[in-house]
VEXZADREN-186726 format. One record per atom (N, C-alpha, C, O): residue number from 0; residue in one letter; atom name; x, y, z. Coordinates in Angstrom, 2 decimals, m for minus. Layout:
<recs>
seq = NUM	type = A	atom = CA	px = X	py = Y	pz = Z $
...
</recs>
This chain:
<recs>
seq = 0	type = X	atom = N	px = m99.29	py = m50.70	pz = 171.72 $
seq = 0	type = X	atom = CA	px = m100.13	py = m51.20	pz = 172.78 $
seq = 0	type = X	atom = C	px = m99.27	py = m52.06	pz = 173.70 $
seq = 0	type = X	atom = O	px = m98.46	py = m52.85	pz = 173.23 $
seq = 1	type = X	atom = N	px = m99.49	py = m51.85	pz = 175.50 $
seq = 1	type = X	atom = CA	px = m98.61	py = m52.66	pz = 175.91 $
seq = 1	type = X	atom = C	px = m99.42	py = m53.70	pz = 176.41 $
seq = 1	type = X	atom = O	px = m100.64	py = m53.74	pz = 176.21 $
seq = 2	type = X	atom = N	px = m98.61	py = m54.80	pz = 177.25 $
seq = 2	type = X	atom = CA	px = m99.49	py = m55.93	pz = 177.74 $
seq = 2	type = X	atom = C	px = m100.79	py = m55.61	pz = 178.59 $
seq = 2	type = X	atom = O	px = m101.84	py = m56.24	pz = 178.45 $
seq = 3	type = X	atom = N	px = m100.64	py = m54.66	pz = 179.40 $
seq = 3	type = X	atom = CA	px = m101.34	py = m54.06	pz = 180.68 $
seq = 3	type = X	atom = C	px = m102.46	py = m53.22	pz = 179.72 $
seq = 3	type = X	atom = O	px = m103.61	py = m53.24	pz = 180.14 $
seq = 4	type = X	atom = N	px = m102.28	py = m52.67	pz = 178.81 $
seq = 4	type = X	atom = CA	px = m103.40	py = m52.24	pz = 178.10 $
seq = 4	type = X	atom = C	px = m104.35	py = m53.50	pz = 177.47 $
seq = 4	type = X	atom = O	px = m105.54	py = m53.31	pz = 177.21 $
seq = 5	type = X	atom = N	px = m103.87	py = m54.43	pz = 177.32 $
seq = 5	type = X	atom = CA	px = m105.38	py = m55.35	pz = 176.53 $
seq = 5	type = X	atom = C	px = m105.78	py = m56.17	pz = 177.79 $
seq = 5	type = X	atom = O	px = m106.72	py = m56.96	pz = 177.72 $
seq = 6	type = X	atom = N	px = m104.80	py = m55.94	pz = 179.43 $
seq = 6	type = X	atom = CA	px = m105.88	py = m56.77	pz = 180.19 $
seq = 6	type = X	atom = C	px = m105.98	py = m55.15	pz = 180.99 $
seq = 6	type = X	atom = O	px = m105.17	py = m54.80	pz = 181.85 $
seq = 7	type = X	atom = N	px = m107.26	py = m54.19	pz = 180.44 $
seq = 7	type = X	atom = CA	px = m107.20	py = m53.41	pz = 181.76 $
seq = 7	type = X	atom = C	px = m108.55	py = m54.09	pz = 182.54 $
seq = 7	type = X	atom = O	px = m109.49	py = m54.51	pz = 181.85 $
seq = 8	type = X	atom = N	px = m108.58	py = m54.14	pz = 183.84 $
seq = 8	type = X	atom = CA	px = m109.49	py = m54.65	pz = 184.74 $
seq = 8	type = X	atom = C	px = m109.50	py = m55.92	pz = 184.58 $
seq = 8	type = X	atom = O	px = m110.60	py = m56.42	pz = 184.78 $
seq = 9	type = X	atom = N	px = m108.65	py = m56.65	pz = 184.29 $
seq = 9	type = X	atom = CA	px = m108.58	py = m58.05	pz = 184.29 $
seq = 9	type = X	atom = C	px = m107.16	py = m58.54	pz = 185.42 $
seq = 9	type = X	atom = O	px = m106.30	py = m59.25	pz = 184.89 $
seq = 10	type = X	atom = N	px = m107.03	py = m58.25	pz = 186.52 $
seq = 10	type = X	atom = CA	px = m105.51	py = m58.81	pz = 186.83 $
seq = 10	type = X	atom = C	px = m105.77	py = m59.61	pz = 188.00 $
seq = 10	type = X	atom = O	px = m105.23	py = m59.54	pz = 189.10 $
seq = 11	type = X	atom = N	px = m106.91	py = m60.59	pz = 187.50 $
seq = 11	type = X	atom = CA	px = m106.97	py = m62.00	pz = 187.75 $
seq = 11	type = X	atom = C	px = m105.97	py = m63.17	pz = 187.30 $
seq = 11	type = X	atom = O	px = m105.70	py = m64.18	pz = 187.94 $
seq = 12	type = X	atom = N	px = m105.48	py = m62.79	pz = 186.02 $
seq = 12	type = X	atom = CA	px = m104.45	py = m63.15	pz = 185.44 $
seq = 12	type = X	atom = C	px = m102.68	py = m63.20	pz = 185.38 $
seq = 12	type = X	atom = O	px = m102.04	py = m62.44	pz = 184.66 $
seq = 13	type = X	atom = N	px = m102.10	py = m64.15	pz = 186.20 $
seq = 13	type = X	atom = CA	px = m100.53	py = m63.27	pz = 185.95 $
seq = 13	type = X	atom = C	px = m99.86	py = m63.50	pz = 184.66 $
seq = 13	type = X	atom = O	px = m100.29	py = m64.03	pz = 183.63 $
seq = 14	type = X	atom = N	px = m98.70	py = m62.97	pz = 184.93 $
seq = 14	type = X	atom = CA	px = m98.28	py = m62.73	pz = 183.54 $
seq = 14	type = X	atom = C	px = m97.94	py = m63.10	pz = 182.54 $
seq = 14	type = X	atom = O	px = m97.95	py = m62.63	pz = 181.40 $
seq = 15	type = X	atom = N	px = m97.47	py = m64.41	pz = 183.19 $
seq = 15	type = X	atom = CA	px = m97.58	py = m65.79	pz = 182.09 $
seq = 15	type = X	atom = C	px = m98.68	py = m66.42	pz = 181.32 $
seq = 15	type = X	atom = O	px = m98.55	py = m66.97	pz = 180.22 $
seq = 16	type = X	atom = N	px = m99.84	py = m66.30	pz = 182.03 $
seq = 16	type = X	atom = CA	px = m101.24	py = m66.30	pz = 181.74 $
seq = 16	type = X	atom = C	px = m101.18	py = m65.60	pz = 180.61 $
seq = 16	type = X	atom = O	px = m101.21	py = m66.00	pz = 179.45 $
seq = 17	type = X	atom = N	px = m101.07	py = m64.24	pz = 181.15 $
seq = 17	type = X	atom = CA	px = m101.49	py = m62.67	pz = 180.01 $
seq = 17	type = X	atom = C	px = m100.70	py = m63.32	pz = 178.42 $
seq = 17	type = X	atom = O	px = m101.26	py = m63.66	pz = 177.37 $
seq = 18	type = X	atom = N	px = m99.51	py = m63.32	pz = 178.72 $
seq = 18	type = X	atom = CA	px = m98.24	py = m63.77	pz = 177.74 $
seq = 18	type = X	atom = C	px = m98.84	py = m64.49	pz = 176.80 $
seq = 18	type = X	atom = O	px = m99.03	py = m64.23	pz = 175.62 $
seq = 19	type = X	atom = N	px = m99.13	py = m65.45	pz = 177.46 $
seq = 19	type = X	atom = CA	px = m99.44	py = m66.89	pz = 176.90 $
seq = 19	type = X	atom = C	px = m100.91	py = m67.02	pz = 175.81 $
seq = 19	type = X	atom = O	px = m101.18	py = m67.50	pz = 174.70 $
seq = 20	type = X	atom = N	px = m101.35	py = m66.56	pz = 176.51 $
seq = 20	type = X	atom = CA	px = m103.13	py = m65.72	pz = 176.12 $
seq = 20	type = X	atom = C	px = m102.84	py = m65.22	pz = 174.56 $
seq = 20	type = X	atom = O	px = m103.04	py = m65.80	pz = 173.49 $
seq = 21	type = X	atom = N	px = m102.29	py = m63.93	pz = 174.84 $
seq = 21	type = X	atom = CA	px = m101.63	py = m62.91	pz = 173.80 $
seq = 21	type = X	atom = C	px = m100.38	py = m64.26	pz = 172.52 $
seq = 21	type = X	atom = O	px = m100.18	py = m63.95	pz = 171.34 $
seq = 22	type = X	atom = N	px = m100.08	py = m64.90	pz = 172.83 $
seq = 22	type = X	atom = CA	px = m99.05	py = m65.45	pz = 172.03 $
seq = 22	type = X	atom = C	px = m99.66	py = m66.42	pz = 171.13 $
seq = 22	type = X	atom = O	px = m99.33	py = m66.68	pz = 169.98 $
seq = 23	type = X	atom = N	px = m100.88	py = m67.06	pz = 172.04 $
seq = 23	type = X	atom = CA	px = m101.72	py = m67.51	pz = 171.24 $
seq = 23	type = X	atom = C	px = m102.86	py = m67.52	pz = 170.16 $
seq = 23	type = X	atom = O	px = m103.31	py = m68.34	pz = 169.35 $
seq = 24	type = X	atom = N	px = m103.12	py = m66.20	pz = 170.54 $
seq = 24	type = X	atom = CA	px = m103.58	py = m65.01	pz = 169.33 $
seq = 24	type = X	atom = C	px = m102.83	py = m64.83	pz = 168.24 $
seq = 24	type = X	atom = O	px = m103.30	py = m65.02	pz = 167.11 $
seq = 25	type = X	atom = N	px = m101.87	py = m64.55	pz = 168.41 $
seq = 25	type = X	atom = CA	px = m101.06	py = m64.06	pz = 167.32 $
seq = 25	type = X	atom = C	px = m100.83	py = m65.17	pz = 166.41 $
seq = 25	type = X	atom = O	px = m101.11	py = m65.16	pz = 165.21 $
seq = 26	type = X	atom = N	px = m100.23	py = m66.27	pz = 167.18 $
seq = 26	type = X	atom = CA	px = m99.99	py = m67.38	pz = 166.50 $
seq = 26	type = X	atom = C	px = m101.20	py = m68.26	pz = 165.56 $
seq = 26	type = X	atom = O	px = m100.90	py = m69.01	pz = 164.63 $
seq = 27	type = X	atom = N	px = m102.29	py = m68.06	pz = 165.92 $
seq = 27	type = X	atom = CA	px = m103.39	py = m67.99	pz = 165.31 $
seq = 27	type = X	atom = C	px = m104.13	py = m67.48	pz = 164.37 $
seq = 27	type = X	atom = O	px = m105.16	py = m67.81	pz = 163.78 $
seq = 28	type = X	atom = N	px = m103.18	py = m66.34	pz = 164.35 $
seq = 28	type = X	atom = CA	px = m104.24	py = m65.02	pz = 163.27 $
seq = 28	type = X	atom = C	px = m103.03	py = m64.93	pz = 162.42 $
seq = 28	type = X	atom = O	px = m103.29	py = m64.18	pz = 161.48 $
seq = 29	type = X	atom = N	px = m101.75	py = m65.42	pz = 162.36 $
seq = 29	type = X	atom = CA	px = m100.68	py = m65.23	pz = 161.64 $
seq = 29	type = X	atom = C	px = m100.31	py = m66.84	pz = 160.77 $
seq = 29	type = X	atom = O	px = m100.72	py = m67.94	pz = 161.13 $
seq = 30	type = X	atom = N	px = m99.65	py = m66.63	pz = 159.88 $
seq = 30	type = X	atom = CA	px = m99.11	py = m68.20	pz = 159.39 $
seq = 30	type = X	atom = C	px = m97.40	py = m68.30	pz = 159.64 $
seq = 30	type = X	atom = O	px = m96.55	py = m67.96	pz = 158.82 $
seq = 31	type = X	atom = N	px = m97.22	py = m68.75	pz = 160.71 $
seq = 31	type = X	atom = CA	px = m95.76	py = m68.82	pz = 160.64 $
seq = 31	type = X	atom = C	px = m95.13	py = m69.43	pz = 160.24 $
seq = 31	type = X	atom = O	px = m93.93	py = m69.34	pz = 160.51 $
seq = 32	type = X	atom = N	px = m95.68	py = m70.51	pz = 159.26 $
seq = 32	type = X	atom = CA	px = m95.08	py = m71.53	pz = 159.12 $
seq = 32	type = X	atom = C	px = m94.76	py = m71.13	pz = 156.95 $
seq = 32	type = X	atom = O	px = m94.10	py = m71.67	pz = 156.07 $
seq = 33	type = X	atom = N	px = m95.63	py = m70.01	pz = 157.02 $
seq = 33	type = X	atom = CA	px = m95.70	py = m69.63	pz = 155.68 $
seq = 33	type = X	atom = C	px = m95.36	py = m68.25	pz = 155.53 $
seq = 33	type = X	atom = O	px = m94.40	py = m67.79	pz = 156.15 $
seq = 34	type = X	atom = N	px = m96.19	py = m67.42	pz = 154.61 $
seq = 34	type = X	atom = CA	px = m96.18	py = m65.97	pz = 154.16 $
seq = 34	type = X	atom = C	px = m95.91	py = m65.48	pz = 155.48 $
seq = 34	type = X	atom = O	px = m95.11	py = m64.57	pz = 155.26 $
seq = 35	type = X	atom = N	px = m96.12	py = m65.54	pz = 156.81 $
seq = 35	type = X	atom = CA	px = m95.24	py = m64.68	pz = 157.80 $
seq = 35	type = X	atom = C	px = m94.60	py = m65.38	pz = 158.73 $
seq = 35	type = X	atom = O	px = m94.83	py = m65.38	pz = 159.94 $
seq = 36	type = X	atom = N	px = m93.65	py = m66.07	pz = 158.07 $
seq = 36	type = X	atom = CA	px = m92.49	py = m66.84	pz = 158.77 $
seq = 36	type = X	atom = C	px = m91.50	py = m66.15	pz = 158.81 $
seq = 36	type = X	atom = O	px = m90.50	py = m66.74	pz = 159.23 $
seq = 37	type = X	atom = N	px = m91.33	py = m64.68	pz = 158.41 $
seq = 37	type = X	atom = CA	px = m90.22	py = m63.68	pz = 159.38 $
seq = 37	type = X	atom = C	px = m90.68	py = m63.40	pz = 160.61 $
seq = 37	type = X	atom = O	px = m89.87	py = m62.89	pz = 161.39 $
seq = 38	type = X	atom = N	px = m91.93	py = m63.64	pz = 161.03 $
seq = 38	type = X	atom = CA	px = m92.43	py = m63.56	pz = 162.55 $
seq = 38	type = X	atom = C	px = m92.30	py = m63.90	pz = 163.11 $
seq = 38	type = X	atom = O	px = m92.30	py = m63.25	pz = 164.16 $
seq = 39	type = X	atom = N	px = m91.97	py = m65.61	pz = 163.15 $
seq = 39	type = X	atom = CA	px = m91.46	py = m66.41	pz = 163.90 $
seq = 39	type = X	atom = C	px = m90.87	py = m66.33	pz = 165.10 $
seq = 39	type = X	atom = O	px = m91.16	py = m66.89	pz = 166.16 $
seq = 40	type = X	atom = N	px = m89.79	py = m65.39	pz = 164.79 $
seq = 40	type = X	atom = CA	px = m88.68	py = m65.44	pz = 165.87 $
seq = 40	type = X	atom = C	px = m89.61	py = m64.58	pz = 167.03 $
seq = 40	type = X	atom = O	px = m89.91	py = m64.90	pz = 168.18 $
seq = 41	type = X	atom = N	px = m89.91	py = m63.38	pz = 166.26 $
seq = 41	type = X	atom = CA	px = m90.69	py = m62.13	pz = 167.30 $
seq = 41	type = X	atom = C	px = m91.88	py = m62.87	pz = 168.42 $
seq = 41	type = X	atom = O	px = m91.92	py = m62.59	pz = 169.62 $
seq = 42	type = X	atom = N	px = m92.90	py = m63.94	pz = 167.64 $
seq = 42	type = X	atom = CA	px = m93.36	py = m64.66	pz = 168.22 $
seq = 42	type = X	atom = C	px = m93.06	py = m65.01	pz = 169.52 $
seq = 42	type = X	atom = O	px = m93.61	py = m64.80	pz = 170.60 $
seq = 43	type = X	atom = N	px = m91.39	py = m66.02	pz = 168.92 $
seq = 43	type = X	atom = CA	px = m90.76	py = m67.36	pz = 170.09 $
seq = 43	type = X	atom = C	px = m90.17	py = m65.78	pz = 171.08 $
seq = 43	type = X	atom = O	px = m90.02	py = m65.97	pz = 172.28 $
seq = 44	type = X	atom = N	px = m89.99	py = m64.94	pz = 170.77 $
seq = 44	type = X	atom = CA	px = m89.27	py = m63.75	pz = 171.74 $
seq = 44	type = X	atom = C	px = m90.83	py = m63.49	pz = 173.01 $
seq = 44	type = X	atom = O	px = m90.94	py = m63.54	pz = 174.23 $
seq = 45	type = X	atom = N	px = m91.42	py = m63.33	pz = 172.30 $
seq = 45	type = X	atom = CA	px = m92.88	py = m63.15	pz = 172.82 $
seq = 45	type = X	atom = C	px = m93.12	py = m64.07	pz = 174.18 $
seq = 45	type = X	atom = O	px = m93.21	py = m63.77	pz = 175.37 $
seq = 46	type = X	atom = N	px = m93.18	py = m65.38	pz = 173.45 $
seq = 46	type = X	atom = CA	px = m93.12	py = m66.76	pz = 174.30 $
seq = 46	type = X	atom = C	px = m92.47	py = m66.99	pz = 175.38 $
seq = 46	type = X	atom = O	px = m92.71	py = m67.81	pz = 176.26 $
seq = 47	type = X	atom = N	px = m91.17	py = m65.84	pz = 175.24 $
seq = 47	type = X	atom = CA	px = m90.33	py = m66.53	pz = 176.08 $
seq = 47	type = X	atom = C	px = m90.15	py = m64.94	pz = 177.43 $
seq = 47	type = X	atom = O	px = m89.21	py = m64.97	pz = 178.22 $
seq = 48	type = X	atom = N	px = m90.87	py = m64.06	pz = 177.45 $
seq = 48	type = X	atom = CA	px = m90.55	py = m62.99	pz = 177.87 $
seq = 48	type = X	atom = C	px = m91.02	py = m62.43	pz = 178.86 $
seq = 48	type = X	atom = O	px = m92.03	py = m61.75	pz = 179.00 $
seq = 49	type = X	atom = N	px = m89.67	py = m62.96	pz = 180.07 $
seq = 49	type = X	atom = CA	px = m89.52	py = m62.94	pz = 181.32 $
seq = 49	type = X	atom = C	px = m90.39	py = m61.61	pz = 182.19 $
seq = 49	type = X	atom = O	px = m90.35	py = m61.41	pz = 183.40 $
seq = 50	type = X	atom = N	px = m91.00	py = m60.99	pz = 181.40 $
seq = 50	type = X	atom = CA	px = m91.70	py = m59.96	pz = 182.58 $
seq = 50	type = X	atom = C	px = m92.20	py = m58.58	pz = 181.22 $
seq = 50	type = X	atom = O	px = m91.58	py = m58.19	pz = 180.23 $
seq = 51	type = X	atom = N	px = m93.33	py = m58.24	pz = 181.69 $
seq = 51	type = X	atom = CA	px = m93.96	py = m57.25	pz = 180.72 $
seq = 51	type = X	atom = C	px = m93.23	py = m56.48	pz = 179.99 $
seq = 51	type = X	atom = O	px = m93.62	py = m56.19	pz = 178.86 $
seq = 52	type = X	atom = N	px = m91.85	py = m55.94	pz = 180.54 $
seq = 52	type = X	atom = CA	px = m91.21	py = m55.13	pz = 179.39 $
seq = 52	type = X	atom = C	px = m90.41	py = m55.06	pz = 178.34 $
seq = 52	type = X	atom = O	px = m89.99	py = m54.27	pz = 177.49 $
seq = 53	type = X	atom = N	px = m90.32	py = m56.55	pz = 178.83 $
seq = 53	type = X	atom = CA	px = m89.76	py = m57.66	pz = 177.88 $
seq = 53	type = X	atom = C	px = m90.81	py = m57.58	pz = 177.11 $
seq = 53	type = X	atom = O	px = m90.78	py = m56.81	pz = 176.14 $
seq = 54	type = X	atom = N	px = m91.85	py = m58.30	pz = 177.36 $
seq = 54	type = X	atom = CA	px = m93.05	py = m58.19	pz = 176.28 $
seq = 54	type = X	atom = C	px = m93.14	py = m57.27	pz = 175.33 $
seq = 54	type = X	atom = O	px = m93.16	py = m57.41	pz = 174.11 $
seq = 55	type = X	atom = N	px = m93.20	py = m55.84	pz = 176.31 $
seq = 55	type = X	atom = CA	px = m94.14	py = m54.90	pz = 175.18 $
seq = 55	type = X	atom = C	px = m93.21	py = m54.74	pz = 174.36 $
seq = 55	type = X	atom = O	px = m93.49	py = m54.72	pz = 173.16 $
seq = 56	type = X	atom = N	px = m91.36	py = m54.52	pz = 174.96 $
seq = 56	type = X	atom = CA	px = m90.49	py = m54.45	pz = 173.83 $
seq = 56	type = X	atom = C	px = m90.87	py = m55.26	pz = 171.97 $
seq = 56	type = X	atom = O	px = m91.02	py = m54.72	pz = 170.87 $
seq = 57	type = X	atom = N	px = m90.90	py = m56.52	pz = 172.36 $
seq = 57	type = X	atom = CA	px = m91.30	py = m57.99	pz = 171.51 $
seq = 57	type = X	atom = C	px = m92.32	py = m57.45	pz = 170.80 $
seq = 57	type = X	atom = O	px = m92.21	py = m57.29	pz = 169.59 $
seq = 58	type = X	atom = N	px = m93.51	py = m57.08	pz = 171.50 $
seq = 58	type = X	atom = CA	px = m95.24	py = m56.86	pz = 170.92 $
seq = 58	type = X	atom = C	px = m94.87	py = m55.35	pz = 169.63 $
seq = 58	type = X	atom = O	px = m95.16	py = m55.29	pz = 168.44 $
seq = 59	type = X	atom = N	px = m94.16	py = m54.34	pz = 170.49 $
seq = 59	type = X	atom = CA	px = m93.90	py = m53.25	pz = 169.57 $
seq = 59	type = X	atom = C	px = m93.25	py = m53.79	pz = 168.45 $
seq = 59	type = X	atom = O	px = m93.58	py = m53.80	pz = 167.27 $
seq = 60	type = X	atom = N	px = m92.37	py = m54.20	pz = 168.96 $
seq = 60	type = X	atom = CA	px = m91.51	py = m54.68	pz = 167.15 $
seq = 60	type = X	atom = C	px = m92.24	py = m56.12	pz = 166.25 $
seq = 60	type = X	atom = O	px = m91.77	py = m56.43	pz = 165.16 $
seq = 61	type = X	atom = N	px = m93.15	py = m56.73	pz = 166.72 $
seq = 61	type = X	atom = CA	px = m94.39	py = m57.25	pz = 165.99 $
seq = 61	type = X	atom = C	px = m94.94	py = m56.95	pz = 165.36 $
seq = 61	type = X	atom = O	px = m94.89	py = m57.38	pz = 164.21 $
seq = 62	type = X	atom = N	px = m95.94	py = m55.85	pz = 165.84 $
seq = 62	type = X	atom = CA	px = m96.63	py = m54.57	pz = 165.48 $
seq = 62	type = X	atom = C	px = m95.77	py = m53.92	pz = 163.90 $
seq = 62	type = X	atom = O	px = m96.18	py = m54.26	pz = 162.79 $
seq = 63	type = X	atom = N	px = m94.85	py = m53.19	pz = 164.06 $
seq = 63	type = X	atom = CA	px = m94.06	py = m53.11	pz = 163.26 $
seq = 63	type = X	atom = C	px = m93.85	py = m53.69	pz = 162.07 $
seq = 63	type = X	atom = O	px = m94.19	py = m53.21	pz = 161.00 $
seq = 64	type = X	atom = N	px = m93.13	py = m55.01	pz = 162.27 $
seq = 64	type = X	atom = CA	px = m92.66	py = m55.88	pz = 161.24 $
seq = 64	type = X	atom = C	px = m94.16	py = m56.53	pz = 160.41 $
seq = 64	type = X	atom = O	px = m94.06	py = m56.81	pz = 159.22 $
seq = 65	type = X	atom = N	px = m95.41	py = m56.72	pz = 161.06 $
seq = 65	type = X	atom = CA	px = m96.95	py = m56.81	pz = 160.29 $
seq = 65	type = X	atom = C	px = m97.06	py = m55.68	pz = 159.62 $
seq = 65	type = X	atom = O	px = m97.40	py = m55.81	pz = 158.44 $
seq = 66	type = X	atom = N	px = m96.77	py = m53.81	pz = 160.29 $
seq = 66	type = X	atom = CA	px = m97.10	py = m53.59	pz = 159.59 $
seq = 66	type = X	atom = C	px = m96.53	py = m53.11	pz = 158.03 $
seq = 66	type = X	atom = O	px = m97.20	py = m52.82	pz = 157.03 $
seq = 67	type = X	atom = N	px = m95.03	py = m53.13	pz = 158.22 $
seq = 67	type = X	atom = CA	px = m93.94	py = m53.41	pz = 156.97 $
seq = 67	type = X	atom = C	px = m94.61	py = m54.23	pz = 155.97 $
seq = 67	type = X	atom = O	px = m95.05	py = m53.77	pz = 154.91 $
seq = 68	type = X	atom = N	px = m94.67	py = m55.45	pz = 156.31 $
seq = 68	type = X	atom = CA	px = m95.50	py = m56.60	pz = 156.00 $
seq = 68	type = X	atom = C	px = m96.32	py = m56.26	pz = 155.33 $
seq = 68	type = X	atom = O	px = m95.94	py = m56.29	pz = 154.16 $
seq = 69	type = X	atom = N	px = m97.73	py = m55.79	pz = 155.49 $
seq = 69	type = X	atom = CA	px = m98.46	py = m55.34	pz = 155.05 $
seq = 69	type = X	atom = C	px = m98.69	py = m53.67	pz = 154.24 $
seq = 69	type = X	atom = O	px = m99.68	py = m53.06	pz = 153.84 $
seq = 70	type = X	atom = N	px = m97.45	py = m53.43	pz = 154.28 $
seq = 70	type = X	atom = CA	px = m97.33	py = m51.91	pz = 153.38 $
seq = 70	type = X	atom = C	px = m96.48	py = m52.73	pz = 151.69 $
seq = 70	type = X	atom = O	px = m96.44	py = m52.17	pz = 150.60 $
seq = 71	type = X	atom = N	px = m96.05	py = m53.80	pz = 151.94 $
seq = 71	type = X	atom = CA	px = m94.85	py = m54.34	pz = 150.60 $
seq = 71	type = X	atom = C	px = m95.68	py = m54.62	pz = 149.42 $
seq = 71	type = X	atom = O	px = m96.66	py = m55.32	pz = 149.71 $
seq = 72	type = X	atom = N	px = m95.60	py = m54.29	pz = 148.18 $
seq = 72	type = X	atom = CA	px = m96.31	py = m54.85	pz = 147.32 $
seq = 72	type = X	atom = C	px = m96.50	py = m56.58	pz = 147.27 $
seq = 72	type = X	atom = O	px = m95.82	py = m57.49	pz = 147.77 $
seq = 73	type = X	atom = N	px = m97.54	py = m56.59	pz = 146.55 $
seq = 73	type = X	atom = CA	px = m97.78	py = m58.40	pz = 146.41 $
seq = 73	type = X	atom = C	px = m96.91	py = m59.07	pz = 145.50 $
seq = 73	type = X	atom = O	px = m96.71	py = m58.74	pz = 144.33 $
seq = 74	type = X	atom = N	px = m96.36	py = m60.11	pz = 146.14 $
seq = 74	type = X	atom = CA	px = m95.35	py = m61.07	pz = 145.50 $
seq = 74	type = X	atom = C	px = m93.71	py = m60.41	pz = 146.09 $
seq = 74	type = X	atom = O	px = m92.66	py = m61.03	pz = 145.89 $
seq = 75	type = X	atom = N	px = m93.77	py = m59.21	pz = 146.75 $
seq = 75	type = X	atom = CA	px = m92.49	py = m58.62	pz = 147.29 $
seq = 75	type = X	atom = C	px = m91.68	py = m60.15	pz = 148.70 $
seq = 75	type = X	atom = O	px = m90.62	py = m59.94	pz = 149.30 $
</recs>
């Protein structure tokens, strides 16, 4: 999913907005400070990412590394 897909009909918003919006989600629904503190970085990449394709790059390999994450057995 890229940035421009979760705001369609919304581009009341620029992109730092969008970014920021989206970073705060994640950071919310994730524990970075715990069990997904390999996210961290992908997060602060997130945070920091100068223009959408920067983003979606960041968001895809997020996506990814949750869902690794969530394929590993428990206690892995």
């Amino acid at each position: 999913m890229m940035l421009a897909d979760m705001y369609v009909d919304q581009d009341t918003q620029t992109f730092e907005q969008r970014r920021d919006e989206v970073v705060a989600i994640v950071s919310s629904a994730t524990d970075l400070a715990g069990v997904d503190r390999g996210l961290s970085d992908i997060v602060a990449r997130l945070g920091i990412a100068a223009d959408e394709s920067e983003f979606d790059q960041a968001f895809g390999q997020l996506v990814v590394a949750i869902q690794d994450t969530a394929l590993q057995p428990a206690g892995a």
